[in-house]
MARLO-389770 format. One record per residue: residue number from 1; residue in three letters; chain; x, y, z of N, C-alpha, C in turn. Coordinates in steps of 0.001 Angstrom, whole numbers, plus 500000, padded with zeros to 6 digits. Layout:
// residues N
[NUM,ALA,A,[X,Y,Z],[X,Y,Z],[X,Y,Z]]
...
// end
This chain:
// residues 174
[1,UNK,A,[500832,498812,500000],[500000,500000,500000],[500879,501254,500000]]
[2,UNK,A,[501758,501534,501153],[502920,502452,501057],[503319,503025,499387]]
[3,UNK,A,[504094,501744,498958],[505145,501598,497878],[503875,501898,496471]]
[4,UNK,A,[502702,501682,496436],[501643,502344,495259],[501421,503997,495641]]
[5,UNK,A,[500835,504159,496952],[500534,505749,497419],[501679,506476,496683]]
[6,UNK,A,[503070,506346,497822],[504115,506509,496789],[503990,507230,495088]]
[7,UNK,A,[504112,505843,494258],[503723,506071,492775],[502899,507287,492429]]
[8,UNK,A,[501323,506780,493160],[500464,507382,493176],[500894,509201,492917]]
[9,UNK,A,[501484,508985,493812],[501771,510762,494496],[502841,511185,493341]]
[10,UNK,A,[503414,510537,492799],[505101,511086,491935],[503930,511024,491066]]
[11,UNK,A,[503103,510103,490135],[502573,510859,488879],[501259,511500,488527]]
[12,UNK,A,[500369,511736,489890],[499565,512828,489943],[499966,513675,490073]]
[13,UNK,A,[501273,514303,491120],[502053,515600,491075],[502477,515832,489783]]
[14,UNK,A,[502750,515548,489211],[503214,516040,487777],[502308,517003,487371]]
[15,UNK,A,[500842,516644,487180],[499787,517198,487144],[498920,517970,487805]]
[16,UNK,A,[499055,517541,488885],[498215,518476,489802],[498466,520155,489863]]
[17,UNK,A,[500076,520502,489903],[500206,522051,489907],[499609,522884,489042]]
[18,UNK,A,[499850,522073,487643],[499952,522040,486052],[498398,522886,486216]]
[19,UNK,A,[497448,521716,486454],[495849,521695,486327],[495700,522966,487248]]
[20,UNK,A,[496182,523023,488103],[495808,524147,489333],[495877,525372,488671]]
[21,UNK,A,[497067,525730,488352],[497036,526944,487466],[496696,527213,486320]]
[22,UNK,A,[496160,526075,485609],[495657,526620,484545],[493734,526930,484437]]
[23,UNK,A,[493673,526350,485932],[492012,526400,485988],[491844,527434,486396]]
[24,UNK,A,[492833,527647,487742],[492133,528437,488982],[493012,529398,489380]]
[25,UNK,A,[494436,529489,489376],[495177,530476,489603],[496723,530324,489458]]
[26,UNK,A,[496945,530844,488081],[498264,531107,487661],[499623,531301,488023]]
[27,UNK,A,[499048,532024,489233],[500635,532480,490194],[501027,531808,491475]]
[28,UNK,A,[499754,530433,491737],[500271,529390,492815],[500699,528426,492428]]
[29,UNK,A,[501818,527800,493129],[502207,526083,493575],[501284,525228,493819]]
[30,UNK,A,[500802,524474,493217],[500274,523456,494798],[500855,522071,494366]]
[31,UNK,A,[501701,521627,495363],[501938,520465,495625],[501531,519073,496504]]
[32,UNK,A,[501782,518120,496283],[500943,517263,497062],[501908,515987,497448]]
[33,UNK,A,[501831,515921,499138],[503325,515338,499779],[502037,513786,500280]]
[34,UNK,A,[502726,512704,500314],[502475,511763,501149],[503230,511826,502386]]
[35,UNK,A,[502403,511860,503811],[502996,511727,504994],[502607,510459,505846]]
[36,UNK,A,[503599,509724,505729],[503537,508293,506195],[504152,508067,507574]]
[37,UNK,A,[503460,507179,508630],[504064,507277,509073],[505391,506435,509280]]
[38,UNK,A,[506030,506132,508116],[507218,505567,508242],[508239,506553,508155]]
[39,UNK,A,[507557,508120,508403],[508616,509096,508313],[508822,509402,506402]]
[40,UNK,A,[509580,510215,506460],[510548,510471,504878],[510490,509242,504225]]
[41,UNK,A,[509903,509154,503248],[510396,507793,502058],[510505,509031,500613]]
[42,UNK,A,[511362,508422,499884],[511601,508600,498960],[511324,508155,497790]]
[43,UNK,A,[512449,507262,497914],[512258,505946,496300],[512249,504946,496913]]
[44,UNK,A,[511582,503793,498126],[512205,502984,499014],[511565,501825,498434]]
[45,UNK,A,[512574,500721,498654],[511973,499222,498005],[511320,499299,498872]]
[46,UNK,A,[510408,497456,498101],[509495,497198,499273],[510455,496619,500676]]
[47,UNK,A,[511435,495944,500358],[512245,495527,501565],[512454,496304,502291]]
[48,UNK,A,[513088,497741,501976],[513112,498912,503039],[511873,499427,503453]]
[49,UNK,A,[510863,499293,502679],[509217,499584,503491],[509093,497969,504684]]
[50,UNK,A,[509241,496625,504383],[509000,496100,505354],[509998,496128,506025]]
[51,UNK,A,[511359,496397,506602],[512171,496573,507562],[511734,498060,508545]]
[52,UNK,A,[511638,499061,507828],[510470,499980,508388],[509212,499398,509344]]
[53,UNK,A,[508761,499255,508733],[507082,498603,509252],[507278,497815,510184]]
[54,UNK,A,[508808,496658,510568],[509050,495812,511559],[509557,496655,512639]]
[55,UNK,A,[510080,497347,512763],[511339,498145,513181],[510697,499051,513942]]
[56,UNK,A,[509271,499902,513429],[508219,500193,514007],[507147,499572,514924]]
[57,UNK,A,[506810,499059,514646],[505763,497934,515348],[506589,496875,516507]]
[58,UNK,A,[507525,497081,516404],[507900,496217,517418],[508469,497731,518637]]
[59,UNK,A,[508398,498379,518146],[508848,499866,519098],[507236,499633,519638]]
[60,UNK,A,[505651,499602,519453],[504689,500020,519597],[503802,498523,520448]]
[61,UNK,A,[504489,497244,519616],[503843,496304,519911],[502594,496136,521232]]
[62,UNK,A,[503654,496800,522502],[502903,496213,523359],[501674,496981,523687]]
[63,UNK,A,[502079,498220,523364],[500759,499459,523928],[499790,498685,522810]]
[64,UNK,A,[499992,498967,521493],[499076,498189,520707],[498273,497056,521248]]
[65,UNK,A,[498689,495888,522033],[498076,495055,522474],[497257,495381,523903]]
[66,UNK,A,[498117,496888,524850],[497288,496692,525470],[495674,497680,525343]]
[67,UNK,A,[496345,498812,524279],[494800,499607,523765],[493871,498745,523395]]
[68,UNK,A,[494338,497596,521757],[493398,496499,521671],[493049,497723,520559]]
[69,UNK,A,[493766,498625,519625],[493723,499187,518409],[495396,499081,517813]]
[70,UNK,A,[495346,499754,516855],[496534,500106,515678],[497108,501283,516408]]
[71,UNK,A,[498338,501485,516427],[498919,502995,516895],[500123,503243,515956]]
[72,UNK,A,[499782,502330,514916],[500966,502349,513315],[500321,501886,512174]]
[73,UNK,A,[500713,502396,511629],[500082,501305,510128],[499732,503053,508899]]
[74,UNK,A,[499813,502362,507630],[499142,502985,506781],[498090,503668,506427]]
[75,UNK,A,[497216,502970,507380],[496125,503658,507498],[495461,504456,508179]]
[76,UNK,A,[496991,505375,509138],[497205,506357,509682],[497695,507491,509089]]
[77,UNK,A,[497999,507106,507359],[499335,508327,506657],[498017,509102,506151]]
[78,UNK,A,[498085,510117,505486],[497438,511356,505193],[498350,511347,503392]]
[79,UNK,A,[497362,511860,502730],[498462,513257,501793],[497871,514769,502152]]
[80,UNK,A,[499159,515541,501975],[499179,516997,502629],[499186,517725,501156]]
[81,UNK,A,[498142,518512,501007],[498172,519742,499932],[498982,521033,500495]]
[82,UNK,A,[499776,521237,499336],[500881,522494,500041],[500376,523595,498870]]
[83,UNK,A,[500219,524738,499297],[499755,525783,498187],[500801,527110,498387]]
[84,UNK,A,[502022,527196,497813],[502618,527833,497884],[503685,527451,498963]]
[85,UNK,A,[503563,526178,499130],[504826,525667,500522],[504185,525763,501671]]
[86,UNK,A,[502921,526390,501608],[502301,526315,503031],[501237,525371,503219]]
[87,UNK,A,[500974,524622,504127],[499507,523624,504273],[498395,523865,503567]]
[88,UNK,A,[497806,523645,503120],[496810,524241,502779],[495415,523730,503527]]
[89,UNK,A,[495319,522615,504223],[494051,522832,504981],[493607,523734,506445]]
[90,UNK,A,[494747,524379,506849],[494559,525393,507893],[494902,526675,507253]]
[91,UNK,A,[495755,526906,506142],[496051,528135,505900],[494981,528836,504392]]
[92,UNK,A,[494354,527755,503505],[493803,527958,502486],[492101,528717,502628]]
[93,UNK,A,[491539,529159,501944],[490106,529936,501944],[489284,528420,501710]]
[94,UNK,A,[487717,528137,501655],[486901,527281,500935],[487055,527221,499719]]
[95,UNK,A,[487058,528180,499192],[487262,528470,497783],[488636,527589,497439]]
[96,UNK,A,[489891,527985,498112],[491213,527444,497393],[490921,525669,497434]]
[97,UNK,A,[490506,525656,499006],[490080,524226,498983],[489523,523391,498127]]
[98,UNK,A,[488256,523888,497867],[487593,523244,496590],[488245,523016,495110]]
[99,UNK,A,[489155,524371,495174],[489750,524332,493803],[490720,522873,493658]]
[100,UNK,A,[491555,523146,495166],[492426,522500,495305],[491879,520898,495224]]
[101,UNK,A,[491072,520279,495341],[490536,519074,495364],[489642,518676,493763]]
[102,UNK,A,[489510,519881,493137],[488874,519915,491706],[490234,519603,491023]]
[103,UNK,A,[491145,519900,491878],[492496,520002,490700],[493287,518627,490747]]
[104,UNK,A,[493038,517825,491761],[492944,516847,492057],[492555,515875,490772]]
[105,UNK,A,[490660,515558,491012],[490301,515731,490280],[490456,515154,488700]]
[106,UNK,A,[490873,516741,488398],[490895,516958,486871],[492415,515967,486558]]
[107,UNK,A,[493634,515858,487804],[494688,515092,487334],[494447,513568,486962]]
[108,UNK,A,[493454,513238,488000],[493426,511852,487731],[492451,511547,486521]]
[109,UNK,A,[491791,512586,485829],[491256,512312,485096],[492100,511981,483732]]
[110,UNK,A,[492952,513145,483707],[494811,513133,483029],[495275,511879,483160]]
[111,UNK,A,[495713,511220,484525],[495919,510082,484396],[495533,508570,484165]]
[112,UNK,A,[493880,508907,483667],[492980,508025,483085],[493312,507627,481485]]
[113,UNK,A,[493251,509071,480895],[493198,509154,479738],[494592,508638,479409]]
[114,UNK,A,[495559,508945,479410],[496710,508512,479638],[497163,507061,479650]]
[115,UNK,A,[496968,506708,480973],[497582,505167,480938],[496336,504473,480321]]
[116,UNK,A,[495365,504446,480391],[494015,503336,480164],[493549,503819,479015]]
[117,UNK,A,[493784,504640,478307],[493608,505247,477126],[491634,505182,476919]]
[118,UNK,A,[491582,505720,478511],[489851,505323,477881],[489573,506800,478416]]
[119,UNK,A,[488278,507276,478165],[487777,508311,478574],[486707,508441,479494]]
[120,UNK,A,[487119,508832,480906],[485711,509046,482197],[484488,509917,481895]]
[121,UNK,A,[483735,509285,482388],[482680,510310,482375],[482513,510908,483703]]
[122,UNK,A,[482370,512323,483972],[482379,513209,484947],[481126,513866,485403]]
[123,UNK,A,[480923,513766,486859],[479630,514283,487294],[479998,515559,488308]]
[124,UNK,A,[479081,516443,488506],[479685,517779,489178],[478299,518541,489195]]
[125,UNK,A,[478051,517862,490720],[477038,518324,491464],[476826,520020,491907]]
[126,UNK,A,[475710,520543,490654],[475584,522183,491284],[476980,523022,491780]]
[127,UNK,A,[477731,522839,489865],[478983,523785,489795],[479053,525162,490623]]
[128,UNK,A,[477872,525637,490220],[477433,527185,490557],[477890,527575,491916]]
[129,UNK,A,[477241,526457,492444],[477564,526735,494214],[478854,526884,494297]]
[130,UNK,A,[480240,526059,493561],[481494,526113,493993],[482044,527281,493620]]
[131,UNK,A,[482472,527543,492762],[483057,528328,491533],[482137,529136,491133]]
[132,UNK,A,[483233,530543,491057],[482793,532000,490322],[482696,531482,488458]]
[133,UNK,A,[482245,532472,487678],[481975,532376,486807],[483093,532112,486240]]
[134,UNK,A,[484791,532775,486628],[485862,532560,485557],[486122,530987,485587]]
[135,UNK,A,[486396,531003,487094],[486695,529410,487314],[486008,528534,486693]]
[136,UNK,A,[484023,528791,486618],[483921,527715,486380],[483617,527579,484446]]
[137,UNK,A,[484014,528893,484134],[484312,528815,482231],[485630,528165,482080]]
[138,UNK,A,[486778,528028,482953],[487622,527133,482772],[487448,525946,483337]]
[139,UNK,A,[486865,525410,484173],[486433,524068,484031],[485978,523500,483077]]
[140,UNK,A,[484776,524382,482514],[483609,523368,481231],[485264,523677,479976]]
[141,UNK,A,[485617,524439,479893],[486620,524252,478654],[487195,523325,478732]]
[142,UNK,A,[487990,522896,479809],[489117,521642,480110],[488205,520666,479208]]
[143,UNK,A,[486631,520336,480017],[485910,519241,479614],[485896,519150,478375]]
[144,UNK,A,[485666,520205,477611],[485033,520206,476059],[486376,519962,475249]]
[145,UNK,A,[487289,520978,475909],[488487,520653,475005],[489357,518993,474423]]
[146,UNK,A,[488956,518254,476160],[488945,516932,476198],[488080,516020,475936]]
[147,UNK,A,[486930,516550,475086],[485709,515712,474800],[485175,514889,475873]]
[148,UNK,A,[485217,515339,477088],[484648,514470,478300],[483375,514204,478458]]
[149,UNK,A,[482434,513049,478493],[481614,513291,478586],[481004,513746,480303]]
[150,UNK,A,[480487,515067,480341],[479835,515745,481388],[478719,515732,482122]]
[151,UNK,A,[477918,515574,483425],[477171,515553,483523],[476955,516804,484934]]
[152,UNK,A,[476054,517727,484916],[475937,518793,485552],[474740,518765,486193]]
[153,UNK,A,[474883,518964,487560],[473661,519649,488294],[473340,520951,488498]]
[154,UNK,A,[472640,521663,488224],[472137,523157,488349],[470948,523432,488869]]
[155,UNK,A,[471037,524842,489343],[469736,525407,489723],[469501,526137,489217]]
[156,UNK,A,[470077,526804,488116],[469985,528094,487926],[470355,527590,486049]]
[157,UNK,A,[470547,528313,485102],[470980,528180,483448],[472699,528573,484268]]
[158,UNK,A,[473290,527071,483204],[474770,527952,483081],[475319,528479,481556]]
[159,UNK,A,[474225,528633,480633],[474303,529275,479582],[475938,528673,478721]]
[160,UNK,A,[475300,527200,479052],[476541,526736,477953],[475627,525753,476855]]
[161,UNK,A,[476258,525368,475815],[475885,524620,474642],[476117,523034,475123]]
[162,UNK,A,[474839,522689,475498],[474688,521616,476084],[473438,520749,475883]]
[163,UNK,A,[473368,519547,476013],[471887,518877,476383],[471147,519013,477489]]
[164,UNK,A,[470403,519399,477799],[469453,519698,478918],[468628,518666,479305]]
[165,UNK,A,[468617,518251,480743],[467511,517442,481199],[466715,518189,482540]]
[166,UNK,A,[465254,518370,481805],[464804,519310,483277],[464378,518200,484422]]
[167,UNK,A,[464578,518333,485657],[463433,517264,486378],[462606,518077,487440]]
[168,UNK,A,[461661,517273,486975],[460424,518036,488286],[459549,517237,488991]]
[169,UNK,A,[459634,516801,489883],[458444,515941,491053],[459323,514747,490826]]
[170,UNK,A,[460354,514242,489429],[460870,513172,489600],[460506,512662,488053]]
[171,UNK,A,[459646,513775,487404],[459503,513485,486096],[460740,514347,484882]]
[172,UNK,A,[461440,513596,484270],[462359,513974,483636],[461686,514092,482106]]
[173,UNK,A,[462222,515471,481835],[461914,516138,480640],[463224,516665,479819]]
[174,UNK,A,[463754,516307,478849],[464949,516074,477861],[464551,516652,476532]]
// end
């Protein structure tokens, strides 16, 4: 699990800054760190992830047995969004947040198309609410530019060239 997150993280970062600024704001970083608790990993085999993981757990073993929970493991690590080198879940607005998790997102959608050479279809529950109007004319572009197929919730017209489905009481009108 470690040694994929890892992966995971080296080739969504590629993308993630990329997408960030070109959706939502030009003049930030955002990077995205895995924090494990095996400390700093780098490039680490799996042998140096399980000499880790032993090396640990036997430091913890006994409290572990006597809580009668985990006080190590993987499924304690986090990934940390950095927006400009700083945290971004205590230091960022709602707004950056959202962006920051749209930008997300839009990478793995990058990394769909990419390795699996297939194309997702994308749902995005009542845009309006998230995103101002610039942001969210660069979202629907990404989509269109990438022929994605889209699916949108609204309350309101977002005055784009689209198929429309109205629903009312639960009766759908197309």
């Amino acid at each position: 699990v470690v040694k994929q997150r890892i992966e995971y993280i080296k080739n969504v970062s590629r993308l993630l800054s990329l997408n960030y600024r070109k959706l939502f704001d030009g003049e930030k970083e955002l990077t995205l760190r895995y924090k494990s608790f095996l400390g700093e990993l780098n490039s680490p085999t799996l042998d140096e992830i399980e000499g880790k993981i032993k090396k640990n757990y036997e430091k913890v073993k006994a409290r572990e047995l006597r809580y009668g929970y985990s006080l190590i493991g993987s499924q304690r690590d986090d990934f940390v969004f950095l927006l400009n080198d700083k945290e971004a879940k205590p230091y960022s607005s709602q707004g950056e947040k959202k962006s920051i998790v749209f930008a997300l997102k839009i990478s793995e959608i990058d990394m769909i198309i990419k390795e699996k050479k297939e194309m997702p279809i994308f749902i995005i529950d009542d845009i309006s609410s998230y995103f101002d109007s610039i942001r969210k004319g660069n979202i629907l572009k990404y989509f269109k530019k990438r022929e994605i197929q889209l699916f949108i919730s609204a309350t309101s017209d977002l005055d784009i060239d689209a198929k429309r489905f109205y629903i009312d009481r639960g009766v759908i009108d197309g």
